[in-house]
MMTF fields as JSON, N, C-alpha, C and O atoms, coordinates in Angstrom:
{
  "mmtfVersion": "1.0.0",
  "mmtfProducer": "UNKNOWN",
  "numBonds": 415,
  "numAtoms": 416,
  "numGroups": 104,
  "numChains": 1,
  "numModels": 1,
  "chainsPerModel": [1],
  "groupsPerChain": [104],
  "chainIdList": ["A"],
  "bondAtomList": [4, 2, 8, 6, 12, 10, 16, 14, 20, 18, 24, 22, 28, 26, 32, 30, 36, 34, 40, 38, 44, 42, 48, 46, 52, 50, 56, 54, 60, 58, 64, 62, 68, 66, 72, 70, 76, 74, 80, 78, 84, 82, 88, 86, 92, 90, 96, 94, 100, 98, 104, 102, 108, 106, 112, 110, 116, 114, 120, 118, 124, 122, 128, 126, 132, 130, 136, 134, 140, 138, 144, 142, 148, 146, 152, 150, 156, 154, 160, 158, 164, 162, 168, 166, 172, 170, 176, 174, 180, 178, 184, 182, 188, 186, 192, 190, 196, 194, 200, 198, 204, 202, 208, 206, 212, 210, 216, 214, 220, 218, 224, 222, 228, 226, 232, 230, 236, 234, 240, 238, 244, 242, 248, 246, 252, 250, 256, 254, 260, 258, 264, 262, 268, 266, 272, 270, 276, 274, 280, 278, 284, 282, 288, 286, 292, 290, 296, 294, 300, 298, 304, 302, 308, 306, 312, 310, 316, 314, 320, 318, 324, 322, 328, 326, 332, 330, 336, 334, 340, 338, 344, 342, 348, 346, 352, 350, 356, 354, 360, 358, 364, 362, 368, 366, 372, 370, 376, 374, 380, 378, 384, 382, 388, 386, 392, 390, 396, 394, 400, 398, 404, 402, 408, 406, 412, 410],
  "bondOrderList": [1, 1, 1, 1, 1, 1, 1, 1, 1, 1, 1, 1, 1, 1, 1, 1, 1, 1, 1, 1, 1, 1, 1, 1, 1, 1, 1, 1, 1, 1, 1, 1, 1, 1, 1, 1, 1, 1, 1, 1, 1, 1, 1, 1, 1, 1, 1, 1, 1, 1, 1, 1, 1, 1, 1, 1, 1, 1, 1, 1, 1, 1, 1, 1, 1, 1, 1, 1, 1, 1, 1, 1, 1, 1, 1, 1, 1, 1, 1, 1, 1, 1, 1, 1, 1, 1, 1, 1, 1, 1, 1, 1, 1, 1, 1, 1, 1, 1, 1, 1, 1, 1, 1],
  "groupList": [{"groupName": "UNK", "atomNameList": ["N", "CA", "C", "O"], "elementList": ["N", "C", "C", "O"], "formalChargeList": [0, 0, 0, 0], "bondAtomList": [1, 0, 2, 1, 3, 2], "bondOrderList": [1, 1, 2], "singleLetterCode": "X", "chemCompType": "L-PEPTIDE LINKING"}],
  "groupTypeList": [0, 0, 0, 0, 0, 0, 0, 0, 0, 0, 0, 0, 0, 0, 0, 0, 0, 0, 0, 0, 0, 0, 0, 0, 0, 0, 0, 0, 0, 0, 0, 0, 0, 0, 0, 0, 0, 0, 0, 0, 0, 0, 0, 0, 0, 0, 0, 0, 0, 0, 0, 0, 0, 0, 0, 0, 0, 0, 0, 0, 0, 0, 0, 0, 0, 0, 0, 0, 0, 0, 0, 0, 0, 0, 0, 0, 0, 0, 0, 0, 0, 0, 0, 0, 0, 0, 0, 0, 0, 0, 0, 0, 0, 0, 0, 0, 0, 0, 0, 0, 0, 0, 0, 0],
  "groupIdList": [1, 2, 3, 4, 5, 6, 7, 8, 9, 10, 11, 12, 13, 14, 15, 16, 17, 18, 19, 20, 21, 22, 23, 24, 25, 26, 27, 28, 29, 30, 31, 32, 33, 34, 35, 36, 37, 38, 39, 40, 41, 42, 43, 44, 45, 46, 47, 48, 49, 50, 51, 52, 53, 54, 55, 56, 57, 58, 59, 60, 61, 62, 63, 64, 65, 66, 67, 68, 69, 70, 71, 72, 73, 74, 75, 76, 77, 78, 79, 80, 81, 82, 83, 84, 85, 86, 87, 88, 89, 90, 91, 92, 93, 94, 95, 96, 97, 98, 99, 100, 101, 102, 103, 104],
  "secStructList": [7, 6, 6, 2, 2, 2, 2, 2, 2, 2, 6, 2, 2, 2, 2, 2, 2, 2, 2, 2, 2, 2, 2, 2, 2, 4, 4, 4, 4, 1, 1, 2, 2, 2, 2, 2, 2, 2, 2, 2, 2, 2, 2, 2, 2, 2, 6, 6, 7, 6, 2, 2, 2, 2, 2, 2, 2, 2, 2, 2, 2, 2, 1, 1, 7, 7, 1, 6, 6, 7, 7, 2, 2, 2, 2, 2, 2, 2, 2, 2, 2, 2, 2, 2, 2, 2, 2, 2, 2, 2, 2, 2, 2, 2, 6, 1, 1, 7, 7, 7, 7, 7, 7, 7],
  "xCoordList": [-37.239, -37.649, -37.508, -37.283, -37.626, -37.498, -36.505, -36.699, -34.925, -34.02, -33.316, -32.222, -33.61, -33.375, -34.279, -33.576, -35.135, -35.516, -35.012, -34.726, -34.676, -34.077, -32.841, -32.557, -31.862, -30.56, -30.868, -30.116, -31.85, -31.752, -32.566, -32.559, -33.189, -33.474, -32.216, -32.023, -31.083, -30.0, -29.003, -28.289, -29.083, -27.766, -28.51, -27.932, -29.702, -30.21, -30.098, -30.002, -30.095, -29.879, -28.681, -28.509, -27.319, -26.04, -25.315, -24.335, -26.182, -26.095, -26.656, -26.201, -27.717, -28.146, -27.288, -27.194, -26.756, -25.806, -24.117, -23.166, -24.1, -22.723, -23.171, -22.345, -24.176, -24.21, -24.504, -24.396, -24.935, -24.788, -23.809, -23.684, -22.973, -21.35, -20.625, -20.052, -20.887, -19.987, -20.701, -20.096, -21.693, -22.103, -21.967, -21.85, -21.864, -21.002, -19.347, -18.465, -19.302, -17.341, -17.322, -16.508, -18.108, -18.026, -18.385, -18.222, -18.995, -19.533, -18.441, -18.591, -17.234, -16.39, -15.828, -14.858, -15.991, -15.297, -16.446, -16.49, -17.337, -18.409, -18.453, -19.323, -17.376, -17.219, -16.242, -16.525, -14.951, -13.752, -14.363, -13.776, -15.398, -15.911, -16.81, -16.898, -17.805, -18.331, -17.729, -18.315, -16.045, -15.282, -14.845, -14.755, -14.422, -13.74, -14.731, -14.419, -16.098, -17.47, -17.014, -16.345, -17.504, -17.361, -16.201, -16.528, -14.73, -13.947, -13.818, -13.061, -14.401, -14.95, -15.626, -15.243, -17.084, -17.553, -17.411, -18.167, -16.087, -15.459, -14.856, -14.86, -14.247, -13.341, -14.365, -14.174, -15.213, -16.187, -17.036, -17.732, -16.771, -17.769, -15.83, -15.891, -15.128, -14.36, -13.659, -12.765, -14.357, -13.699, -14.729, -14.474, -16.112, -17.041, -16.885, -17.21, -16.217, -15.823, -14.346, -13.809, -13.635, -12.357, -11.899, -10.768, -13.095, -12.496, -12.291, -11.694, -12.792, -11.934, -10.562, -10.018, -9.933, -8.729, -8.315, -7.37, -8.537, -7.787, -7.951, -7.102, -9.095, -9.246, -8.27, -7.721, -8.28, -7.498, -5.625, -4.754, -5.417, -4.161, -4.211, -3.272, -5.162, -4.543, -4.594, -3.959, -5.57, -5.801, -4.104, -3.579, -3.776, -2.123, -1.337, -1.018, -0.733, -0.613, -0.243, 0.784, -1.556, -1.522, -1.291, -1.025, -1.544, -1.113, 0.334, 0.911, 1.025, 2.569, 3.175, 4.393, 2.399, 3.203, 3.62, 4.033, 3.756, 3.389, 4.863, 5.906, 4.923, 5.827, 6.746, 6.864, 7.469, 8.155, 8.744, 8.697, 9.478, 11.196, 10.752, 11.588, 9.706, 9.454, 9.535, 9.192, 9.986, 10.632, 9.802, 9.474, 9.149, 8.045, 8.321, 7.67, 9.914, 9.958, 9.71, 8.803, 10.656, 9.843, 8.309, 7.883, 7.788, 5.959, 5.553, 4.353, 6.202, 6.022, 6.037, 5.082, 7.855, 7.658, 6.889, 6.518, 6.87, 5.704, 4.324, 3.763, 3.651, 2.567, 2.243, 1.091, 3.364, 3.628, 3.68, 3.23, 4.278, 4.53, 3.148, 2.517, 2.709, 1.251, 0.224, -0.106, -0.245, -1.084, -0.664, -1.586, 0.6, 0.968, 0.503, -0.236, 1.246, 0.33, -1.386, -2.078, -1.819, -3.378, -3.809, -4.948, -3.43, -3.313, -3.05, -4.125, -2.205, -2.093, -2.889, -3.115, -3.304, -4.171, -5.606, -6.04, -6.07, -7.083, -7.374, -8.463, -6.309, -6.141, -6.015, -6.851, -5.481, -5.588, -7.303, -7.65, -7.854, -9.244, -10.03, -10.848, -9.944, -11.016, -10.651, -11.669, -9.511, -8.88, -9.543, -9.658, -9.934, -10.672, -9.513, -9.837, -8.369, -7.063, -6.327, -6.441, -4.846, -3.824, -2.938, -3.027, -2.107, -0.66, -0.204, -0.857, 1.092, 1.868, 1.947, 1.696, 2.19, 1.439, 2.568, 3.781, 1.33, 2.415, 2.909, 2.253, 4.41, 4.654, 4.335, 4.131, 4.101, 3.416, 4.327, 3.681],
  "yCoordList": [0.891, 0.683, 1.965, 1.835, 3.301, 4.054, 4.802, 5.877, 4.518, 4.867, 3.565, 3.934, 2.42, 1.657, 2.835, 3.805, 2.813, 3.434, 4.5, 4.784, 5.602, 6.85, 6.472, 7.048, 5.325, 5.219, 4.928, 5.349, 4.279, 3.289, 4.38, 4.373, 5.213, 6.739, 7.438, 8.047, 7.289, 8.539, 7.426, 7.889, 6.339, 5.426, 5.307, 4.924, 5.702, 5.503, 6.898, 7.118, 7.872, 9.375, 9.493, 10.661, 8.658, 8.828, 7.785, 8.055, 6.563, 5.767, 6.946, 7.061, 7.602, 8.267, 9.453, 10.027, 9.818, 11.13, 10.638, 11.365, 9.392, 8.878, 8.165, 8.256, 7.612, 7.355, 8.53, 8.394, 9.867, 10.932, 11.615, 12.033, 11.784, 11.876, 11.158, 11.613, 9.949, 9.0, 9.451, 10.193, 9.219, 9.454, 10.435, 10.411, 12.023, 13.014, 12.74, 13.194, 12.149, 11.905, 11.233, 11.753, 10.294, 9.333, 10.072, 9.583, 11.51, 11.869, 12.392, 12.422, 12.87, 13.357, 11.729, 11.952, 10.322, 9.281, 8.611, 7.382, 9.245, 8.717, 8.549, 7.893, 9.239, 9.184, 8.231, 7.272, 8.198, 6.941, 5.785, 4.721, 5.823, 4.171, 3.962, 2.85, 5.225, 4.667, 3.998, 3.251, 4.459, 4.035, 3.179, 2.561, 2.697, 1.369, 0.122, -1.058, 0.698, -0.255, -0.702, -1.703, 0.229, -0.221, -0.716, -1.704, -0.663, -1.449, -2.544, -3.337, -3.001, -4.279, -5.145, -6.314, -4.71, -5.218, -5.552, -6.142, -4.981, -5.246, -6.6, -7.61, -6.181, -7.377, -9.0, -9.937, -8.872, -10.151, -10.604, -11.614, -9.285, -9.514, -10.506, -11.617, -10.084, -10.811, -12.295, -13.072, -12.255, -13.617, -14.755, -15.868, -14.338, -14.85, -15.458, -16.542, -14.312, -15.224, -15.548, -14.867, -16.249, -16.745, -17.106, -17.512, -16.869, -17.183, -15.845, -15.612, -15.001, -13.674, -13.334, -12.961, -13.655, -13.363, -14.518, -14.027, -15.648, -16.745, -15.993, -16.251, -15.01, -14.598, -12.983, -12.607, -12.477, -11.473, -12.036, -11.472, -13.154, -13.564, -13.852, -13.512, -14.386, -14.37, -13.774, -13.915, -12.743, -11.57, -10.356, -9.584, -10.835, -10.286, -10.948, -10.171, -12.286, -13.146, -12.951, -13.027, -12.682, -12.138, -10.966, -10.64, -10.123, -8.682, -8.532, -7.46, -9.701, -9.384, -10.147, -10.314, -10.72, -11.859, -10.804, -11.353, -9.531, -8.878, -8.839, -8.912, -8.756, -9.206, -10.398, -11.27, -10.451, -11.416, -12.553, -13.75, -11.74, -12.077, -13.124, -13.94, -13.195, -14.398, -15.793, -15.901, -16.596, -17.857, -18.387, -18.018, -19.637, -20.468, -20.422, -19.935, -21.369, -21.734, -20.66, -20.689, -19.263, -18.564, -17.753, -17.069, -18.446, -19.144, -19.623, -19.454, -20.587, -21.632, -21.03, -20.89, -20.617, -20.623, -19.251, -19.162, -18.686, -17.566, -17.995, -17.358, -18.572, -19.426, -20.323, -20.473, -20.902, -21.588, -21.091, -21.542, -20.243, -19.091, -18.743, -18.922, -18.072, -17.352, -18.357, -18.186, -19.739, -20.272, -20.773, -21.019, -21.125, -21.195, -20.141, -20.279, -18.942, -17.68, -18.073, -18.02, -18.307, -18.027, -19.105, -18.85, -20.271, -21.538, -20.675, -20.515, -20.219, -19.877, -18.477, -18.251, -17.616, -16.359, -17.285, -17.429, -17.694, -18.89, -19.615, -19.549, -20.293, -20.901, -19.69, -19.888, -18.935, -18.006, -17.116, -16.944, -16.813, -16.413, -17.22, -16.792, -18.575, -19.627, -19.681, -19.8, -19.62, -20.104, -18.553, -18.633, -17.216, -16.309, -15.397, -14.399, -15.315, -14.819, -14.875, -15.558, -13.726, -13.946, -14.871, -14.956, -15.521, -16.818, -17.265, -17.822, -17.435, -17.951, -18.958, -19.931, -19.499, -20.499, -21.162, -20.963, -22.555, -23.742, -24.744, -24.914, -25.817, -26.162, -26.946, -27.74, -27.118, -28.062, -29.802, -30.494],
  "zCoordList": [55.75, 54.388, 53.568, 52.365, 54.137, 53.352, 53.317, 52.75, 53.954, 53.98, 53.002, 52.573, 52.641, 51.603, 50.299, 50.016, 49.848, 48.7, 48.542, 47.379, 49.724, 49.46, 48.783, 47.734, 49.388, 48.971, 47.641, 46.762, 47.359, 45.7, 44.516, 43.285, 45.446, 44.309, 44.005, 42.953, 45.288, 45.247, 44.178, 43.288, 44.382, 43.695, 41.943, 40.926, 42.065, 39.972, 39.573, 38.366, 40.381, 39.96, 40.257, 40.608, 40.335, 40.152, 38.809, 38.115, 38.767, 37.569, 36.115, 34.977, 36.762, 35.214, 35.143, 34.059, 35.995, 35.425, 35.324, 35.04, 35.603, 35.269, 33.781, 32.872, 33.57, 31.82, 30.886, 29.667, 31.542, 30.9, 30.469, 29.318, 31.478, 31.604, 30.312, 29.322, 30.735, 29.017, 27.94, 27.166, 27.735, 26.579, 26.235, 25.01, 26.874, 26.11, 26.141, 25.411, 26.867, 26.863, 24.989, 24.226, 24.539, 23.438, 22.42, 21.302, 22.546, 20.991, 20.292, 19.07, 20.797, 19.825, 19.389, 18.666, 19.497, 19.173, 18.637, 18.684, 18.158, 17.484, 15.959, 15.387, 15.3, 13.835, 13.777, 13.058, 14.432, 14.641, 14.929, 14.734, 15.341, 15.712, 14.78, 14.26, 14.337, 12.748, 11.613, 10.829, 11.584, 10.762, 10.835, 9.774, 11.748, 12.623, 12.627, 12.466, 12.865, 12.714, 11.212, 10.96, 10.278, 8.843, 8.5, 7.842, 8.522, 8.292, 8.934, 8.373, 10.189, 10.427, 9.946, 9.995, 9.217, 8.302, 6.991, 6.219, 6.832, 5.5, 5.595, 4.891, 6.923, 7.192, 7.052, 6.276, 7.886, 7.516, 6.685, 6.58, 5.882, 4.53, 3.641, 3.113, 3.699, 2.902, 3.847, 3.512, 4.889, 5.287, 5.312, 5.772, 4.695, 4.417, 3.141, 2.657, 2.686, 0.838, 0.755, -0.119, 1.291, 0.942, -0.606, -0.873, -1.731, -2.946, -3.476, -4.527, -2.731, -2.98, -3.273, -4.312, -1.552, -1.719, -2.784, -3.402, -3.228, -4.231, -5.707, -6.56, -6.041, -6.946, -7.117, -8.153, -6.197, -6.131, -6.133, -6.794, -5.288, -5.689, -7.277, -7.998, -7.693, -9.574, -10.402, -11.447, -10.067, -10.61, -10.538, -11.34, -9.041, -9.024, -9.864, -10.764, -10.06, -10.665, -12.343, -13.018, -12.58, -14.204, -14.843, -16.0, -13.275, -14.088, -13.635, -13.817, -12.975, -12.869, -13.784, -13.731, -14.761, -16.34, -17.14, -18.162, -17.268, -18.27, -19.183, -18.534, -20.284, -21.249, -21.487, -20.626, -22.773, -23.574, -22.923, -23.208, -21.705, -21.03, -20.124, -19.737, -19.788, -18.037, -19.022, -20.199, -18.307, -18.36, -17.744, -16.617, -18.531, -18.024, -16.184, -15.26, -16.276, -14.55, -13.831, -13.0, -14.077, -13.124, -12.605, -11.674, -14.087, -13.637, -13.26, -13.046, -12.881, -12.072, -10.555, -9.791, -10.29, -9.23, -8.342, -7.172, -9.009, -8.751, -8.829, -7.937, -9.287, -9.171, -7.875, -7.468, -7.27, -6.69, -4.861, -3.808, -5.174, -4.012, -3.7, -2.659, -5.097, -4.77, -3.809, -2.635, -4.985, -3.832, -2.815, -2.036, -2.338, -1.097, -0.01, 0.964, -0.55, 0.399, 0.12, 1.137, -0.669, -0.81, -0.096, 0.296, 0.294, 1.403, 2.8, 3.378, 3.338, 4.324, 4.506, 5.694, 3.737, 4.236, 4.469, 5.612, 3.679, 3.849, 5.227, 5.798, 5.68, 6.743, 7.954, 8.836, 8.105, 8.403, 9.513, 10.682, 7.976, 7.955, 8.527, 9.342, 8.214, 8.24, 9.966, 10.649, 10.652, 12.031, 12.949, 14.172, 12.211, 12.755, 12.739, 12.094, 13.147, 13.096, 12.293, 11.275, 12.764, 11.848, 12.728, 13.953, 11.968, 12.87, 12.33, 11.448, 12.319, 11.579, 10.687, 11.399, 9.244, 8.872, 8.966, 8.894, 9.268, 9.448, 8.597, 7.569, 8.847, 7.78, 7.71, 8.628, 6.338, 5.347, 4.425, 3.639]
}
């Protein structure tokens, strides 16, 4: 019995200096993963709102009309294009991933 406890004192005083070990191995990767954390949360803060990206596609949209010369149709088909992409980034988000969108 007490050559079991000796082993299981010697095997938690090798667990605590092997999680000591990492955890200084991780502090220089402790600001890269702060960052990496937060651009994660970006990421799900905007896949939470999918009328984002639909609003940001028209918001592109309108600031690419700009002057005299555009020709209704190719308003159209730029319009057209757009919510197509804004259909498939959508589908996309909502599926958790990126993949190829499919045809329609």
């Amino acid at each position: 019995m007490k050559d079991r406890s000796a082993r299981r004192a010697a095997l938690l005083a090798q667990v605590a200096e092997d999680r000591r070990r990492i955890a200084e191995s991780l502090v220089p990767l402790a600001v890269p993963i702060a960052y990496a954390e937060r651009g994660w949360s970006v990421v799900q803060w905007v896949r939470a709102r999918p009328w984002l990206v639909l609003g940001a596609t028209a918001l592109g949209t309108v600031a690419s009309l700009g002057g005299k010369r555009r020709l209704p149709g190719r308003l159209l088909k730029t319009g057209l294009g757009l919510w197509q992409a804004g259909r498939w980034m959508l589908r996309a988000l909502r599926a958790g991933g990126t993949r190829k969108p499919e045809a329609t």
